[in-house]
Every structure is written in C-alpha cells, then in structure tokens.
N, CA, C and O of each residue as an XYZ file, in Angstrom:
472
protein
N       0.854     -1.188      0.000
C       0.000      0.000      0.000
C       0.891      1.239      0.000
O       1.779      1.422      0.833
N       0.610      2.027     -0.934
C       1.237      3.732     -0.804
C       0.609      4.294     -0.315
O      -0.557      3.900     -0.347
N       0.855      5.398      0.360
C      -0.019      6.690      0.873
C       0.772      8.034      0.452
O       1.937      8.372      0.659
N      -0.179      8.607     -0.143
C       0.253      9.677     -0.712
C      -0.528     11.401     -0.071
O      -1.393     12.050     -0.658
N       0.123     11.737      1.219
C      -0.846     12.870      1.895
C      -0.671     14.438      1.349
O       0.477     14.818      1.118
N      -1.688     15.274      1.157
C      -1.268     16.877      0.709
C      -2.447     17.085      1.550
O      -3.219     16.345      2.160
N      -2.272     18.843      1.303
C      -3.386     19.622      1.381
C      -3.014     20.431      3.174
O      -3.856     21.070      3.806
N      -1.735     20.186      3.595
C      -0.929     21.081      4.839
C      -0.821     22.799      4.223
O      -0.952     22.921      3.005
N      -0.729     23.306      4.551
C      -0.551     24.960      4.582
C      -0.930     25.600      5.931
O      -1.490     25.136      6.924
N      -0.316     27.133      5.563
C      -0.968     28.181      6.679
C      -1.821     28.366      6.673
O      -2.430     28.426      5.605
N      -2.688     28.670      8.374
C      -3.692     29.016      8.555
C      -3.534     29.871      9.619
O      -2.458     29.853     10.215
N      -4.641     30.813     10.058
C      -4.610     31.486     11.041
C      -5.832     30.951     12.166
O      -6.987     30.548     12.027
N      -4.947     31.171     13.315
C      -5.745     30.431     14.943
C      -7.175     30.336     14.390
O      -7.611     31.202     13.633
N      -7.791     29.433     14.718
C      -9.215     29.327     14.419
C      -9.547     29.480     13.049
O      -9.942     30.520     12.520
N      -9.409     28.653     12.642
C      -9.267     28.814     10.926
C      -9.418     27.253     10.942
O      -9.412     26.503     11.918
N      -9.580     26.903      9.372
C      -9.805     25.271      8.718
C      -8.586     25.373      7.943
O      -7.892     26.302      7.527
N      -8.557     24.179      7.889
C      -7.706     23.216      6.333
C      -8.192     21.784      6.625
O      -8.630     21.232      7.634
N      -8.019     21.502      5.720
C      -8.098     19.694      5.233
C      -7.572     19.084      4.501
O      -7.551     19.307      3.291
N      -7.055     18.219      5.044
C      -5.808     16.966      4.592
C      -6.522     16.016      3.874
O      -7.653     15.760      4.286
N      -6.117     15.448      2.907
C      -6.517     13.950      2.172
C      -5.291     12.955      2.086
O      -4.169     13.462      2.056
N      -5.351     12.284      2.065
C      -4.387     10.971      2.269
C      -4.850      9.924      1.338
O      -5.682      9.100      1.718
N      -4.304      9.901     -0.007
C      -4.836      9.083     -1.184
C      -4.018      7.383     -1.259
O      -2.792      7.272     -1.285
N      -4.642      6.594     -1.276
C      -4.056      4.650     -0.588
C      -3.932      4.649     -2.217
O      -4.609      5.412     -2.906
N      -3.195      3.911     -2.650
C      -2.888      2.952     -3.785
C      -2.356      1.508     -3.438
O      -1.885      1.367     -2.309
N      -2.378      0.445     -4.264
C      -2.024     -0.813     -4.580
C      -3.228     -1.684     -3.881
O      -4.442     -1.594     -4.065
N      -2.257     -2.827     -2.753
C      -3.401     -3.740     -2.027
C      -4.457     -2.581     -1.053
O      -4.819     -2.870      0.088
N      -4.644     -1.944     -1.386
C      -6.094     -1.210     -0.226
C      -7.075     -2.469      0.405
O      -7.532     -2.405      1.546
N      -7.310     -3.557     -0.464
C      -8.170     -4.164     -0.013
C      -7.760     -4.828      0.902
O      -8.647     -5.502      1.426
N      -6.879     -4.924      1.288
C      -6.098     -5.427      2.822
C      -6.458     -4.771      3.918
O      -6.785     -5.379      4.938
N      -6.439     -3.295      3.830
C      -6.118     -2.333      5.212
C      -7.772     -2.942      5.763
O      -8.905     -3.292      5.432
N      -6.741     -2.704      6.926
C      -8.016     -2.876      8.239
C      -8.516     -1.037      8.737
O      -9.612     -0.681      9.170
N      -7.751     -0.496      8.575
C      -8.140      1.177      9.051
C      -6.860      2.132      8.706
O      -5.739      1.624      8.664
N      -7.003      3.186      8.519
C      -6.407      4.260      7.631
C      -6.646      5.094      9.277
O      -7.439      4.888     10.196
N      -5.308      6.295      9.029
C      -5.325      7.156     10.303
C      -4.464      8.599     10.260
O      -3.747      8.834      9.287
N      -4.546      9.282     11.060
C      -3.343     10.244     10.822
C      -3.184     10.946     12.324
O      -3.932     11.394     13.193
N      -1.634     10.755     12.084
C      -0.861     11.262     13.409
C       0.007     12.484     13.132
O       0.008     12.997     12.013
N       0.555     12.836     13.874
C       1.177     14.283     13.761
C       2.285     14.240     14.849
O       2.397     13.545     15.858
N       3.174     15.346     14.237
C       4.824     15.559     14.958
C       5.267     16.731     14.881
O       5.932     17.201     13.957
N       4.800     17.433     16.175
C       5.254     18.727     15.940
C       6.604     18.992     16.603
O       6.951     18.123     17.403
N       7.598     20.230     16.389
C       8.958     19.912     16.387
C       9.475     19.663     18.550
O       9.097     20.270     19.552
N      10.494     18.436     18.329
C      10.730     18.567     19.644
C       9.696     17.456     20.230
O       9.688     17.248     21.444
N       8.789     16.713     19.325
C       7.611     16.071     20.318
C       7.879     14.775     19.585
O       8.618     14.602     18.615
N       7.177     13.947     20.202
C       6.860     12.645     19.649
C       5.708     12.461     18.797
O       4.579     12.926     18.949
N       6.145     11.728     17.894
C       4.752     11.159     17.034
C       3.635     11.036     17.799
O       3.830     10.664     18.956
N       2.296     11.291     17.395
C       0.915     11.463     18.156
C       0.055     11.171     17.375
O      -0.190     11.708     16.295
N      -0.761      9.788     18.164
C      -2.140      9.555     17.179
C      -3.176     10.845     17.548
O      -3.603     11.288     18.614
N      -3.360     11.217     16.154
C      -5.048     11.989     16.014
C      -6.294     11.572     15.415
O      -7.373     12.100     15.683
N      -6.091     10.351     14.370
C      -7.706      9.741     14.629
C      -6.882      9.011     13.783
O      -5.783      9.136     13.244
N      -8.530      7.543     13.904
C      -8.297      6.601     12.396
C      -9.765      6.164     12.476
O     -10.531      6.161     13.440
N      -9.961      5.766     11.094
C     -11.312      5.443     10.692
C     -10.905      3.676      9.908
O      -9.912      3.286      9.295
N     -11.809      3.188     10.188
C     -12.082      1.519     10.448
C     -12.366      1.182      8.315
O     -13.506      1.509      7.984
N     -11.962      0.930      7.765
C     -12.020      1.319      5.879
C     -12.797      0.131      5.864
O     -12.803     -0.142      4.663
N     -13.389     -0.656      6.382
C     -14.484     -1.074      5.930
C     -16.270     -0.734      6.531
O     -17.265     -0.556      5.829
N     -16.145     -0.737      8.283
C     -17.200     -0.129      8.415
C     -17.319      1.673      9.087
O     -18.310      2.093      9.685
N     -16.282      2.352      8.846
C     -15.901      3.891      9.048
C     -16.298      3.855     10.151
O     -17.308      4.556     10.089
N     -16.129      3.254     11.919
C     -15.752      3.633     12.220
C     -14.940      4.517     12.862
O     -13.791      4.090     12.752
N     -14.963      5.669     13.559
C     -13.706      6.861     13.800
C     -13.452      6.793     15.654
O     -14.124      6.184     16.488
N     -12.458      7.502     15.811
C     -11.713      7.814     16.743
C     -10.849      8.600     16.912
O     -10.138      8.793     15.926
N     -10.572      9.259     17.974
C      -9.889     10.608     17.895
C      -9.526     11.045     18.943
O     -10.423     10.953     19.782
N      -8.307     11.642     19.447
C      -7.623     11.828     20.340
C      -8.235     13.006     21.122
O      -8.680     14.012     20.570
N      -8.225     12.845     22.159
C      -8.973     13.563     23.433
C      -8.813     15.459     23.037
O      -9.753     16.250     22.964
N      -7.347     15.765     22.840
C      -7.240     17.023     22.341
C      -8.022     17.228     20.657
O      -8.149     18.424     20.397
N      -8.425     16.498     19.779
C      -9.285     17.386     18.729
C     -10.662     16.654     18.519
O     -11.340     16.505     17.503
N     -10.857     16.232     19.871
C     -12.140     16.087     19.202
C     -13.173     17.088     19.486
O     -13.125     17.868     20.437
N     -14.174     17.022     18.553
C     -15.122     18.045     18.571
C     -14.897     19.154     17.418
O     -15.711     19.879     16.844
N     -13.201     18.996     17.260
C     -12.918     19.810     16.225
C     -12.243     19.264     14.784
O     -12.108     19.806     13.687
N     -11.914     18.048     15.261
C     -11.491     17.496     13.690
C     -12.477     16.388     13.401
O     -13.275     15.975     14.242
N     -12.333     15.721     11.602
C     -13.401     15.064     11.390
C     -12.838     14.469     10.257
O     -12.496     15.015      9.209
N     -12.765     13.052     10.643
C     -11.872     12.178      9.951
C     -13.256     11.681      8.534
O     -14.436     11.828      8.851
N     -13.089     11.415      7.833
C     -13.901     11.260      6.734
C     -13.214      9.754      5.734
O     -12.024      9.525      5.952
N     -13.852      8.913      4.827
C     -12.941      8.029      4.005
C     -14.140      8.193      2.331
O     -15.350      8.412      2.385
N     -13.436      8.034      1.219
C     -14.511      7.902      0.424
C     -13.521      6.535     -0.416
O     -12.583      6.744     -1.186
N     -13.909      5.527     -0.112
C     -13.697      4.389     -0.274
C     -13.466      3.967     -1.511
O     -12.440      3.310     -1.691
N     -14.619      4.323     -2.981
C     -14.310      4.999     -4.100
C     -13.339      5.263     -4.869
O     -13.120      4.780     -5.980
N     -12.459      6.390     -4.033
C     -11.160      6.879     -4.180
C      -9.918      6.747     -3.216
O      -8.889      7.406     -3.066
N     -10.480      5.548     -2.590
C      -8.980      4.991     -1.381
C      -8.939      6.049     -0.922
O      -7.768      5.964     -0.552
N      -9.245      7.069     -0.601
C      -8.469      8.323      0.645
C      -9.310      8.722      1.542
O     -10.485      8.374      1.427
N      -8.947      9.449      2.512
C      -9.163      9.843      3.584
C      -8.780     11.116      4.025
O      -7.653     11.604      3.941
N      -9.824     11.640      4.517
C      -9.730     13.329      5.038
C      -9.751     13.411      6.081
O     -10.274     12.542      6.778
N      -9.141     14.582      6.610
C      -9.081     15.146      8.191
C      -9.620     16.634      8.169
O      -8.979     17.652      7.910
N     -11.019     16.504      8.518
C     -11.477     18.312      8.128
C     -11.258     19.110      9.729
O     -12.076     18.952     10.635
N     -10.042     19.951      9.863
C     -10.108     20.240     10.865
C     -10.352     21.536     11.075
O      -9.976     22.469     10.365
N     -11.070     21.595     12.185
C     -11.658     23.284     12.442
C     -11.355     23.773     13.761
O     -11.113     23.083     14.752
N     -11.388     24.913     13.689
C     -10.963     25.627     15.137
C      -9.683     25.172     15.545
O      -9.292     24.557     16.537
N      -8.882     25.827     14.089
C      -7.218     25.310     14.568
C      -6.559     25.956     15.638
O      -6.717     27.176     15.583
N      -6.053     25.671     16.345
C      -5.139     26.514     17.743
C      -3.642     25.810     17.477
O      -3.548     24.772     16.823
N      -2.520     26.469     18.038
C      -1.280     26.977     17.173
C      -0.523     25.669     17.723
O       0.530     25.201     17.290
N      -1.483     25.091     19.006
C      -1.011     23.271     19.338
C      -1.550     22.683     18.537
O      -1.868     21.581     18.985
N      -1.908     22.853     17.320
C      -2.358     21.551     16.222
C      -1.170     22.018     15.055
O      -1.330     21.533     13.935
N      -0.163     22.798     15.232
C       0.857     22.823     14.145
C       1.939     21.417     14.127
O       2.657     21.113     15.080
N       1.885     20.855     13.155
C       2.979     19.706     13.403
C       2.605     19.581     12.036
O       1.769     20.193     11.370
N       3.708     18.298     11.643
C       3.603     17.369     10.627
C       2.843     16.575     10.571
O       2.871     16.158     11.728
N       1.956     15.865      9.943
C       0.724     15.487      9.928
C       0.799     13.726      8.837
O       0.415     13.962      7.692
N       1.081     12.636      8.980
C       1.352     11.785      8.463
C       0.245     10.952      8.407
O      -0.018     10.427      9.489
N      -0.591     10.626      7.350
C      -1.431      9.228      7.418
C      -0.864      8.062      7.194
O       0.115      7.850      6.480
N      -1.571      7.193      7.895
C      -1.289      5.906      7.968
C      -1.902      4.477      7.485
O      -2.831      4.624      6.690
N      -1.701      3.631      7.679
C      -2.613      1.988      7.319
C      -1.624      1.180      7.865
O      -0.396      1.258      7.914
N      -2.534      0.305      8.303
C      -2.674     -0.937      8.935
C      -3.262     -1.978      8.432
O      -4.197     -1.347      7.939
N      -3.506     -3.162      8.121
C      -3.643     -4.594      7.912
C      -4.552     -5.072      9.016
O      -5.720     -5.428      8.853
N      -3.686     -5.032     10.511
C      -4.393     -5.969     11.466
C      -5.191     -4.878     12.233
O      -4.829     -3.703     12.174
N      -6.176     -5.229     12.885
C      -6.624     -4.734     14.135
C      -5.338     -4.370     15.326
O      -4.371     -4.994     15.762
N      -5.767     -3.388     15.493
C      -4.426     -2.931     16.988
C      -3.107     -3.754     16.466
O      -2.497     -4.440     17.286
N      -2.712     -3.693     15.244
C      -1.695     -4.180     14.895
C      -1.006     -3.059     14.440
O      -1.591     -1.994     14.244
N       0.375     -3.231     14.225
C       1.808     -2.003     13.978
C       0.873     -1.298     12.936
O      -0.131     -1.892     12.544
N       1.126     -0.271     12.561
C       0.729      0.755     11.219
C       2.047      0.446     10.260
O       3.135      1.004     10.408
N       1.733     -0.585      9.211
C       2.224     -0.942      8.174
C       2.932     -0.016      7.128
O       3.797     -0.340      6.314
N       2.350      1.246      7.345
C       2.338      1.823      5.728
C       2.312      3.252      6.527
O       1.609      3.418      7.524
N       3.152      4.256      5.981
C       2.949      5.538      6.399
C       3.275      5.930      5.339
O       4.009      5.311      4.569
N       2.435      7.776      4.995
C       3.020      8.411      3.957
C       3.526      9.559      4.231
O       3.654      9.955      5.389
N       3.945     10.369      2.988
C       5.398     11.172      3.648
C       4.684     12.347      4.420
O       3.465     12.181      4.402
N       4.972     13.186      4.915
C       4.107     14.356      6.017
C       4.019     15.403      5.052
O       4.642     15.608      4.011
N       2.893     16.159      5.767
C       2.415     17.385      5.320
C       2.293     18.417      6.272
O       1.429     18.423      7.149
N       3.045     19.185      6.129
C       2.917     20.378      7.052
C       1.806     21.339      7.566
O       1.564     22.163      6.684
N       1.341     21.455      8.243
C       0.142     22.020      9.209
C       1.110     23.472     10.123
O       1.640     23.339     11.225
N       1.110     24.761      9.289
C       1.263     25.987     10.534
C      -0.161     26.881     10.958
O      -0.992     27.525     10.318
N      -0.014     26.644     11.963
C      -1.133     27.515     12.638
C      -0.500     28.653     13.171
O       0.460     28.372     13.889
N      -0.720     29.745     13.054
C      -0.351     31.691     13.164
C      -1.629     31.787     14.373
O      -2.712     31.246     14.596
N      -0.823     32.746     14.923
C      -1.419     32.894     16.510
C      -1.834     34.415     16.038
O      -2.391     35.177     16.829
C-alpha cells in the first residue's frame, strides 16, 4: 500500500484546512487508515483513524469536537477536516494503514505540514 498525503498549509488560529491521504495498490487489505502528527521537539501522536471497511472513527482527546476524519472508499483516501485550529495543532501530519486490528501501522506516507499563526 502507498499513501500519498497533501493539502498542509498556513492558517490562522481558528481557521480550517483539510488533509486527504490518497491509498494505492493492495487497499483491499487495510483494516483502518489514520493520521498522526509531529510537531517539532515532540513525539509522534495519534489523532484519529477510521475503520475502511465499516468507518468507524476515533480521535484523540485534544481534537475532538474539532477534527473530522472522513474516508470515500471509491477513491482509497481519507480526510481530516479540521476546524478551530489553535497553534497546538501545528505539526507534521502523516497518514497511515494498517492490515491488522491494533496491529503495527504498516504503511505511512510522507508528512504534510500544518502551521497555525497565533
């Protein structure tokens, strides 16, 4: 599986953007698609994943309410519509896939940058 993520840029505090994360090859394998983030100085951090056969979502205690993981199955990818950005959601932003249930994340694609302006 490839993952191919865009759609990072500037935004200002409380502002939107949205990420897509486009799957190619075996897709019909993945068990759930996700995206984590690394902002500088921190550790990698899950921020949601959605379940690619019955969508499923989940989402880390800091965005929920404000982000909104999406899949259109169709087109293998997956969105992160996030709103009410605050300048702690700036990081690198990487989607992911997996195969197993609560199994390693198989497949990562390259990051997309997320700045949030205060």
């Amino acid at each position: 599986v490839q993952l191919q993520a865009y759609g990072g840029g500037l935004v200002q505090a409380g502002g939107s953007l949205r990420l897509a994360c486009a799957a190619s090859g075996r897709t019909g394998s993945m068990y759930d698609m996700g995206w984590f983030r690394q902002a500088p100085g921190k550790e990698r951090e899950f921020v949601s994943r959605i379940t690619w056969s019955g969508g499923t979502t989940y989402y880390a205690d800091p965005v929920k309410a404000r982000f909104t993981i999406l899949r259109d199955k169709a087109k293998n990818t997956i969105y992160l519509q996030m709103n009410y950005l605050k300048p702690e959601d700036a990081a690198v932003y990487y989607c992911a896939a997996r195969t197993v249930r609560a199994g390693a994340w198989n497949y990562w694609g390259q990051g997309t940058l997320v700045t949030v302006s205060s």
